[in-house]
N, CA, C and O atoms as a GROMACS GRO file, in nm:
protein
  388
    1UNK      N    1  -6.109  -1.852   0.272
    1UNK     CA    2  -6.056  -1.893   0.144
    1UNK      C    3  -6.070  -2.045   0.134
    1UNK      O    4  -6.036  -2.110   0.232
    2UNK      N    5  -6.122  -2.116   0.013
    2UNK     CA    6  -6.180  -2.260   0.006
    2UNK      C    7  -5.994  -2.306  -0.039
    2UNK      O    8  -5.906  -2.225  -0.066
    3UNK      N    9  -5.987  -2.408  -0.036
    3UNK     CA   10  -5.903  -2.473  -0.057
    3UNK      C   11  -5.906  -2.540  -0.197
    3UNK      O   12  -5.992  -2.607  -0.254
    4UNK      N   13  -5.757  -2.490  -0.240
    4UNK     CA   14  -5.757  -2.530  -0.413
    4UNK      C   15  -5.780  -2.719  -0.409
    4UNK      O   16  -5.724  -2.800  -0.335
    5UNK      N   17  -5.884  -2.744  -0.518
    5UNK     CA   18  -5.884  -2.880  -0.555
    5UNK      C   19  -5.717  -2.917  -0.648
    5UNK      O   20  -5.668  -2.839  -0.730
    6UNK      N   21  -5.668  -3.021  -0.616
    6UNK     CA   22  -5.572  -3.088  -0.669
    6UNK      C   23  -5.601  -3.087  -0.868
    6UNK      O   24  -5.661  -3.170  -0.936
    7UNK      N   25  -5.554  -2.999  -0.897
    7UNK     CA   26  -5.532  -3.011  -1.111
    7UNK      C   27  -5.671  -2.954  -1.129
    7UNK      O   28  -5.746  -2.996  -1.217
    8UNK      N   29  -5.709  -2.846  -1.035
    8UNK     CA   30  -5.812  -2.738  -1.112
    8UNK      C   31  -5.784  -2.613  -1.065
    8UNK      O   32  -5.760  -2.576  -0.950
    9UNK      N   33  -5.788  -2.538  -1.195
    9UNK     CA   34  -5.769  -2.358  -1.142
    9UNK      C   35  -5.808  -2.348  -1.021
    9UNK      O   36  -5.903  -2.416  -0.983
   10UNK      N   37  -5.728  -2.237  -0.916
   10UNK     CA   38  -5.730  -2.196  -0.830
   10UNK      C   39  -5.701  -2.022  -0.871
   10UNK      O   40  -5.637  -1.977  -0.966
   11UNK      N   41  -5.784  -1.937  -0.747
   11UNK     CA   42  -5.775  -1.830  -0.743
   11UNK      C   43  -5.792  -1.756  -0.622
   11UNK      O   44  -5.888  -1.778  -0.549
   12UNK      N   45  -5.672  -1.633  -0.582
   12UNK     CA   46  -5.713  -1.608  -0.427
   12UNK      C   47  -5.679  -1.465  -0.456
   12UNK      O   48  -5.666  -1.432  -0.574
   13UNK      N   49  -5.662  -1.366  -0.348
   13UNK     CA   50  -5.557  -1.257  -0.313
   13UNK      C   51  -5.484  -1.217  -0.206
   13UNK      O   52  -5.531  -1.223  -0.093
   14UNK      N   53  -5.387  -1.181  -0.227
   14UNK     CA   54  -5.283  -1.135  -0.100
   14UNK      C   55  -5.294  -0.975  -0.126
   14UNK      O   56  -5.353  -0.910  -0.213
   15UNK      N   57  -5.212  -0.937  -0.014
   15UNK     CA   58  -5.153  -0.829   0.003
   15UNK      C   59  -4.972  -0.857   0.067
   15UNK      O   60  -4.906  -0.946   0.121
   16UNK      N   61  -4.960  -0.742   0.027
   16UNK     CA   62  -4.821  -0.768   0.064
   16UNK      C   63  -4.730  -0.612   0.162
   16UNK      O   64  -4.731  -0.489   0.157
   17UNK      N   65  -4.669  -0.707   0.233
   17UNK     CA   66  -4.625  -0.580   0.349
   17UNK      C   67  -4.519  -0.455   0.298
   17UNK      O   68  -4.410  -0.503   0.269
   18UNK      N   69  -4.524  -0.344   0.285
   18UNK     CA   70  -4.471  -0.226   0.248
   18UNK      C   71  -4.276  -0.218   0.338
   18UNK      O   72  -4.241  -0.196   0.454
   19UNK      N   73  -4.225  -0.238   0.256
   19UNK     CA   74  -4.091  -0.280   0.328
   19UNK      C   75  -4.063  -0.108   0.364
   19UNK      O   76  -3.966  -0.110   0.439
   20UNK      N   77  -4.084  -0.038   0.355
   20UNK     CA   78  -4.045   0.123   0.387
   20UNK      C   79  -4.152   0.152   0.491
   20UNK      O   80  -4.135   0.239   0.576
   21UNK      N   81  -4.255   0.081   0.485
   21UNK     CA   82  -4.359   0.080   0.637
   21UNK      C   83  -4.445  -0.036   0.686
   21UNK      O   84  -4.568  -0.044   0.672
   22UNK      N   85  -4.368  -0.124   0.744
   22UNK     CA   86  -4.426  -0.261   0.752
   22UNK      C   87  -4.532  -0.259   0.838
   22UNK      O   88  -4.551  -0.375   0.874
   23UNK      N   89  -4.621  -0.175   0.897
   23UNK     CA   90  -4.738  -0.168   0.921
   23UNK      C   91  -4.833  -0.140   0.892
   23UNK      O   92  -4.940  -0.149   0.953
   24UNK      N   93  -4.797  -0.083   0.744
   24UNK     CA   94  -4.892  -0.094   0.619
   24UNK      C   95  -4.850  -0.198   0.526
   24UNK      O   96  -4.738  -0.250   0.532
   25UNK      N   97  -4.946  -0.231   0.434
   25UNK     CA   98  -4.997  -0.286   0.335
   25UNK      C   99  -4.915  -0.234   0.178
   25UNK      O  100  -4.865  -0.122   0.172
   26UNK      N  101  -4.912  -0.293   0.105
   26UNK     CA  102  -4.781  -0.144  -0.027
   26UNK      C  103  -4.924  -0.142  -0.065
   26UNK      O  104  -5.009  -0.207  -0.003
   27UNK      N  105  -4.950  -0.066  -0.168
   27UNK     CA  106  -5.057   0.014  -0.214
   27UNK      C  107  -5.010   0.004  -0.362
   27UNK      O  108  -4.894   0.038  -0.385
   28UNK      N  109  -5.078  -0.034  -0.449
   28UNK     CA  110  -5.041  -0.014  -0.585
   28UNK      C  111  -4.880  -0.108  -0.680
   28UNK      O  112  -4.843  -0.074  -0.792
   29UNK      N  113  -4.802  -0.244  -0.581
   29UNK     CA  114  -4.718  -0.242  -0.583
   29UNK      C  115  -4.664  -0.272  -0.718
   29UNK      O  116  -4.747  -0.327  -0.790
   30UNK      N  117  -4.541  -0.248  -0.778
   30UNK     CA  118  -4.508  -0.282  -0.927
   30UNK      C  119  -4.467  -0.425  -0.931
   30UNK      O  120  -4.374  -0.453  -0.855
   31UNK      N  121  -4.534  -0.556  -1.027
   31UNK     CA  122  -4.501  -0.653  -1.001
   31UNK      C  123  -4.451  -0.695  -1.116
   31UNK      O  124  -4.507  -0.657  -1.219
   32UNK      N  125  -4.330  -0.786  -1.126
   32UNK     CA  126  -4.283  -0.888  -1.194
   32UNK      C  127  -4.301  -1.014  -1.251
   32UNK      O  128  -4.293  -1.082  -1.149
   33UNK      N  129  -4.319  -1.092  -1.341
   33UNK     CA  130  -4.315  -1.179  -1.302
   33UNK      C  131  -4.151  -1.247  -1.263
   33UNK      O  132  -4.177  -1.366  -1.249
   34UNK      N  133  -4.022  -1.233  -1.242
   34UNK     CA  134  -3.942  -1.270  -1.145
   34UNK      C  135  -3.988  -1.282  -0.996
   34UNK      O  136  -3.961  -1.370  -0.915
   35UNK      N  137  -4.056  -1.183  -0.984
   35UNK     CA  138  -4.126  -1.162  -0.816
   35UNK      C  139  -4.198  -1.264  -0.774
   35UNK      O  140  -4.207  -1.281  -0.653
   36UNK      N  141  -4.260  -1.349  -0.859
   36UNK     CA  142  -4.317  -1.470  -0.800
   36UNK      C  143  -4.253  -1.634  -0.861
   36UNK      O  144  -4.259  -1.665  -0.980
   37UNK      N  145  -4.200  -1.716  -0.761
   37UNK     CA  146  -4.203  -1.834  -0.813
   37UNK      C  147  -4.303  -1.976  -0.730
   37UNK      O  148  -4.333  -1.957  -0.613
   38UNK      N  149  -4.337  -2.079  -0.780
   38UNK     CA  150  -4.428  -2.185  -0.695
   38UNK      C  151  -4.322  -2.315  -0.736
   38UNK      O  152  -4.283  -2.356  -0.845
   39UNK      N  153  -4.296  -2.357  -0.599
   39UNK     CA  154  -4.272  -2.505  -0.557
   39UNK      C  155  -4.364  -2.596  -0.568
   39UNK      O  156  -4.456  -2.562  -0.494
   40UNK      N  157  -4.392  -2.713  -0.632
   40UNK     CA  158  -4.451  -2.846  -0.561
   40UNK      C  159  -4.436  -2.932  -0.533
   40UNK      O  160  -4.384  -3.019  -0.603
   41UNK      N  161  -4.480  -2.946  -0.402
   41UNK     CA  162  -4.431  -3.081  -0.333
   41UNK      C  163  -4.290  -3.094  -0.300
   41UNK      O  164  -4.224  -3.198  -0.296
   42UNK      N  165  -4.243  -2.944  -0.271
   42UNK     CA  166  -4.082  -2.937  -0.222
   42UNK      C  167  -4.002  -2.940  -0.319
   42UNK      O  168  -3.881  -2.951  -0.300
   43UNK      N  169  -4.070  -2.926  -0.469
   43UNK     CA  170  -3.976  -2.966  -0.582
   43UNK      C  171  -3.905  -2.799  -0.597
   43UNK      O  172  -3.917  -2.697  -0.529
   44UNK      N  173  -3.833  -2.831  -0.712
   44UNK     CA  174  -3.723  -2.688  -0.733
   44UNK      C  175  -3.857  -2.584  -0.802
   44UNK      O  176  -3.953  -2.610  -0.874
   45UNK      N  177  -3.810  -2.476  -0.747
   45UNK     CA  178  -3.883  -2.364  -0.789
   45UNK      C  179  -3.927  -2.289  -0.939
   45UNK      O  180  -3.822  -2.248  -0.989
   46UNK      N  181  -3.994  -2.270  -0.991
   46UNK     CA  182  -4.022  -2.207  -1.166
   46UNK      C  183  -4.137  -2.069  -1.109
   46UNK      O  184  -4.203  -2.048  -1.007
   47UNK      N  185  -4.112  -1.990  -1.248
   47UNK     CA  186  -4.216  -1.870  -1.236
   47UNK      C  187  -4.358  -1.973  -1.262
   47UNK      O  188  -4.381  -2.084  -1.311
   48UNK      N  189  -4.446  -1.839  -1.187
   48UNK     CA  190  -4.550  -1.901  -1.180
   48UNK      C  191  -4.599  -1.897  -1.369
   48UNK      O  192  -4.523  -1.855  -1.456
   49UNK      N  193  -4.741  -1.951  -1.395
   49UNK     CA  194  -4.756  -1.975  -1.554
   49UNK      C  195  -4.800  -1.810  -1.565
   49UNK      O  196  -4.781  -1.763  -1.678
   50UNK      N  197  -4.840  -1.741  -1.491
   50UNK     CA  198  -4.967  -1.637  -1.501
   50UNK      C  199  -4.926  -1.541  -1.406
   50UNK      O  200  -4.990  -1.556  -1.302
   51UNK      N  201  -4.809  -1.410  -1.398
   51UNK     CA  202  -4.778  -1.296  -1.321
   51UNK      C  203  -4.924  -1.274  -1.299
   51UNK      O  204  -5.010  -1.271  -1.387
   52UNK      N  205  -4.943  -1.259  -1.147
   52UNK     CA  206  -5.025  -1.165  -1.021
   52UNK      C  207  -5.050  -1.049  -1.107
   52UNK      O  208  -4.973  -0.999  -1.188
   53UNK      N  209  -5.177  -1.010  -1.075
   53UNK     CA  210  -5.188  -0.863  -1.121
   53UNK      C  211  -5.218  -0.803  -1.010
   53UNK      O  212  -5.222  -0.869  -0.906
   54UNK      N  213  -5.248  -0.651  -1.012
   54UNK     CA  214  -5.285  -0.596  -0.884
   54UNK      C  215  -5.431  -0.527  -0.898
   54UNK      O  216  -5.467  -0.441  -0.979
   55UNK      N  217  -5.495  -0.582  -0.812
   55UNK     CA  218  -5.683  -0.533  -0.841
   55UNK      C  219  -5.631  -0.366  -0.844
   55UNK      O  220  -5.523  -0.343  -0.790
   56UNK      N  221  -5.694  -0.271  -0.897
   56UNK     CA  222  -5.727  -0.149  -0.935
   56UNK      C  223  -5.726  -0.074  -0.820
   56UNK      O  224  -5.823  -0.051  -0.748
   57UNK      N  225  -5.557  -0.020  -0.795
   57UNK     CA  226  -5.558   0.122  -0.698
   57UNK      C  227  -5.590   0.047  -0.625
   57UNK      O  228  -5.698   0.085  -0.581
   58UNK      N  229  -5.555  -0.065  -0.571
   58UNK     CA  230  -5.573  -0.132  -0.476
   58UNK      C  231  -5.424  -0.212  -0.382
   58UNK      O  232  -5.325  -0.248  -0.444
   59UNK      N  233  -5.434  -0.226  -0.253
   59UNK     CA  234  -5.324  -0.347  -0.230
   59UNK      C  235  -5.366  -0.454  -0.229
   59UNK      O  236  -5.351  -0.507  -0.119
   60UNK      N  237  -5.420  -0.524  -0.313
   60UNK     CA  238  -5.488  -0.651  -0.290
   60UNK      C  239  -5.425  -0.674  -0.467
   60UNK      O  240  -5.450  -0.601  -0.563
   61UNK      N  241  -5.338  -0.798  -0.465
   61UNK     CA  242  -5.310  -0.851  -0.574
   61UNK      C  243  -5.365  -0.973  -0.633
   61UNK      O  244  -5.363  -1.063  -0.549
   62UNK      N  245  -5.408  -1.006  -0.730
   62UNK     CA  246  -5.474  -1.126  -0.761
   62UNK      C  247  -5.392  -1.227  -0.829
   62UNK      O  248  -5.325  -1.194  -0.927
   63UNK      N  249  -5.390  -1.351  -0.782
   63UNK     CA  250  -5.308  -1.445  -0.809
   63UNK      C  251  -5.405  -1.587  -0.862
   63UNK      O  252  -5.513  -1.620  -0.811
   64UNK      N  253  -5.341  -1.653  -0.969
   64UNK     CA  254  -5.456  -1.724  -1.054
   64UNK      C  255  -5.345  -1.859  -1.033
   64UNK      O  256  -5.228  -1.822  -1.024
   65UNK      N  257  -5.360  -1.953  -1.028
   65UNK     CA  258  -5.294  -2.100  -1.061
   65UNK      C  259  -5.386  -2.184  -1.176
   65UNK      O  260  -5.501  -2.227  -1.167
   66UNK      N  261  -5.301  -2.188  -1.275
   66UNK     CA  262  -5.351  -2.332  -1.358
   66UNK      C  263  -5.351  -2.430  -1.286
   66UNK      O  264  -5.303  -2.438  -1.173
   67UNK      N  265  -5.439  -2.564  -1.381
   67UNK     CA  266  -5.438  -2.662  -1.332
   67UNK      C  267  -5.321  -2.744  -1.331
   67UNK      O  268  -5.332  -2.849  -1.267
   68UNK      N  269  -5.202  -2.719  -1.391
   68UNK     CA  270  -5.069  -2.802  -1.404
   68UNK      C  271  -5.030  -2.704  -1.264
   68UNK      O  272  -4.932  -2.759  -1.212
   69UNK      N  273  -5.057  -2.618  -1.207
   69UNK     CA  274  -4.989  -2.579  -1.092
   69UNK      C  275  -4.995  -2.632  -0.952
   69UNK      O  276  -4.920  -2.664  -0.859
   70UNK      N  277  -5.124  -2.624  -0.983
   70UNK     CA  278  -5.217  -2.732  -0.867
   70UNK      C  279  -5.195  -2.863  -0.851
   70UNK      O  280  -5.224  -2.926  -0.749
   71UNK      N  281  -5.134  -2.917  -0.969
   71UNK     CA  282  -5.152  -3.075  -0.958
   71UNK      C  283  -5.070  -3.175  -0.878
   71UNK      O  284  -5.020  -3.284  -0.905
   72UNK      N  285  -5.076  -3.090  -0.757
   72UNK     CA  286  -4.958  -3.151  -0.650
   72UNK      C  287  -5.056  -3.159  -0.496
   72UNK      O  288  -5.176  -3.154  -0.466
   73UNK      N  289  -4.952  -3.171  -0.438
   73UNK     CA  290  -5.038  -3.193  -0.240
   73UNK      C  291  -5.005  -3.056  -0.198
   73UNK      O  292  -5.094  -2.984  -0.152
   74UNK      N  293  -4.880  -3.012  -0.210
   74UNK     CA  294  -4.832  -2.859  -0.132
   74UNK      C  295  -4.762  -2.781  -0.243
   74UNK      O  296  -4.663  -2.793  -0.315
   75UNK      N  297  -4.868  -2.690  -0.219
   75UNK     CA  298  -4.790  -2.552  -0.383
   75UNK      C  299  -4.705  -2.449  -0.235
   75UNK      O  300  -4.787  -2.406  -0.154
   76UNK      N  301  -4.611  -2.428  -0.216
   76UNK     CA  302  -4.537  -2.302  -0.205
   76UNK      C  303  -4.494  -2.216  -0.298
   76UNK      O  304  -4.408  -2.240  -0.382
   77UNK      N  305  -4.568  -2.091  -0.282
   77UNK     CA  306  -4.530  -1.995  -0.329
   77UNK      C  307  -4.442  -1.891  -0.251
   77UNK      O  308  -4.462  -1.855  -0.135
   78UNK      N  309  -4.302  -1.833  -0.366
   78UNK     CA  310  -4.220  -1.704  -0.316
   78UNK      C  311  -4.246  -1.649  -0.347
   78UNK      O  312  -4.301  -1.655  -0.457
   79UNK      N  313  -4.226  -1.494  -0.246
   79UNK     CA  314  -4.262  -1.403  -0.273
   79UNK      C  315  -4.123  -1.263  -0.280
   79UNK      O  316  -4.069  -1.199  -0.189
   80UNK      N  317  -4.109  -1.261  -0.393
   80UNK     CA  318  -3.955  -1.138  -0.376
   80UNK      C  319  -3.948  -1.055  -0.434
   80UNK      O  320  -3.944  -1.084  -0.554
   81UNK      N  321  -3.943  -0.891  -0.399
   81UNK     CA  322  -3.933  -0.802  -0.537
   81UNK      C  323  -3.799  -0.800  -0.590
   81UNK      O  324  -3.714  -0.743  -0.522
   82UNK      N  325  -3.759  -0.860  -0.717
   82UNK     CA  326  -3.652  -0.873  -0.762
   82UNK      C  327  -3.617  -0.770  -0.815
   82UNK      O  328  -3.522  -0.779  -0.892
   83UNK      N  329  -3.688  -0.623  -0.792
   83UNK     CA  330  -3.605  -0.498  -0.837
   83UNK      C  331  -3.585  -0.392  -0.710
   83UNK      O  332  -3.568  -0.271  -0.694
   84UNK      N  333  -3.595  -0.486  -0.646
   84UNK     CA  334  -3.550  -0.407  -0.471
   84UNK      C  335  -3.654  -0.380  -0.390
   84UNK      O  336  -3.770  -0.402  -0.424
   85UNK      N  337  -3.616  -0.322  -0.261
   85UNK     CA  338  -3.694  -0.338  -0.144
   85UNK      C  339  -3.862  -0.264  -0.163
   85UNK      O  340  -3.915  -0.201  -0.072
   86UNK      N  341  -3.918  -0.286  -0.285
   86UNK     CA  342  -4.059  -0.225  -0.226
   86UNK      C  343  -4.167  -0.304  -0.114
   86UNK      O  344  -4.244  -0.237  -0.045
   87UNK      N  345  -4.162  -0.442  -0.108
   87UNK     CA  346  -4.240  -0.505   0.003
   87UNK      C  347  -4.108  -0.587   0.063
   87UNK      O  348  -3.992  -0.587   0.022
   88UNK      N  349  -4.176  -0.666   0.188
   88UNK     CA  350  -4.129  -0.729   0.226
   88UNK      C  351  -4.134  -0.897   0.162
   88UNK      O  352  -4.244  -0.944   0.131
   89UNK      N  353  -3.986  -0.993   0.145
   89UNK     CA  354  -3.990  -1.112   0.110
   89UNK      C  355  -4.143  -1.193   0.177
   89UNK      O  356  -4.191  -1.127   0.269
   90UNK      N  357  -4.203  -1.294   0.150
   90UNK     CA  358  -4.264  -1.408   0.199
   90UNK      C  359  -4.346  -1.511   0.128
   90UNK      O  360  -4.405  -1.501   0.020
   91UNK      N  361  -4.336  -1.627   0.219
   91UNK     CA  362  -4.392  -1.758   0.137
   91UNK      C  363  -4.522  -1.803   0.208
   91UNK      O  364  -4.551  -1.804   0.328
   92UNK      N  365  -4.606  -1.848   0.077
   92UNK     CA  366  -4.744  -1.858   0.112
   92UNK      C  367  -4.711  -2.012   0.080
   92UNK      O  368  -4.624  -2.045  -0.001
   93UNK      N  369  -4.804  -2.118   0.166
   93UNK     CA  370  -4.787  -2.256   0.187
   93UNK      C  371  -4.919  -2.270   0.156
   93UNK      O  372  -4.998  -2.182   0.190
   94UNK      N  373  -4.966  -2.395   0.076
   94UNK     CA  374  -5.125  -2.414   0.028
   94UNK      C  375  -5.111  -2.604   0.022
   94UNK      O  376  -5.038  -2.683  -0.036
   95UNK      N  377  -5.211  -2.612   0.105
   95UNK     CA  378  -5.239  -2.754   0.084
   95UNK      C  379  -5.347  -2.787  -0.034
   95UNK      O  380  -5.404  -2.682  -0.064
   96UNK      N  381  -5.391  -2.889  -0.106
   96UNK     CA  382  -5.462  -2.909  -0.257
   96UNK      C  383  -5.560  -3.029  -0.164
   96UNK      O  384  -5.501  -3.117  -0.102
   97UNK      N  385  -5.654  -3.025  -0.162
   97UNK     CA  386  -5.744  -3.154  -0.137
   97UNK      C  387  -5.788  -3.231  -0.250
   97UNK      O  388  -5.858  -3.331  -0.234
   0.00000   0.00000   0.00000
């Protein structure tokens, strides 16, 4: 995965761990946008601009950042299903060159 340039779209995918079988992957998971928020630069947290979608019958979710998202040194992103346990919580850490 290339590393997002600092104040230009970025684009990647995750998967996310199945909280009812954390040695799988969730498959199909239902997403929010509550379920995702991005930090920058340690600042206080907001939804991201653009809810994750999930590629097709797939566990692989696609996640897009504008360029106002990027326009920092370190994007942290949360990760939470805010309508209960279908994956497990976690935070993805991204440095911007």
């Amino acid at each position: 995965m290339a590393l997002p340039i600092k104040g230009a779209t970025y684009s990647f995918q995750i998967s996310l761990i199945d909280a009812g079988s954390p040695t799988n992957f969730k498959d199909s998971p239902t997403l929010e946008a509550a379920d995702f928020a991005i930090s920058q630069d340690g600042g206080t947290y907001a939804a991201l601009n653009t809810t994750p979608t999930v590629a097709t019958a797939t566990d692989l979710i696609d996640v897009d950042l504008s360029t106002l998202e990027t326009n920092c040194e370190q994007i942290t992103i949360k990760i939470e299903d805010s309508s209960g346990g279908e994956w497990l919580p976690m935070k993805i850490l991204i440095q911007t060159v």
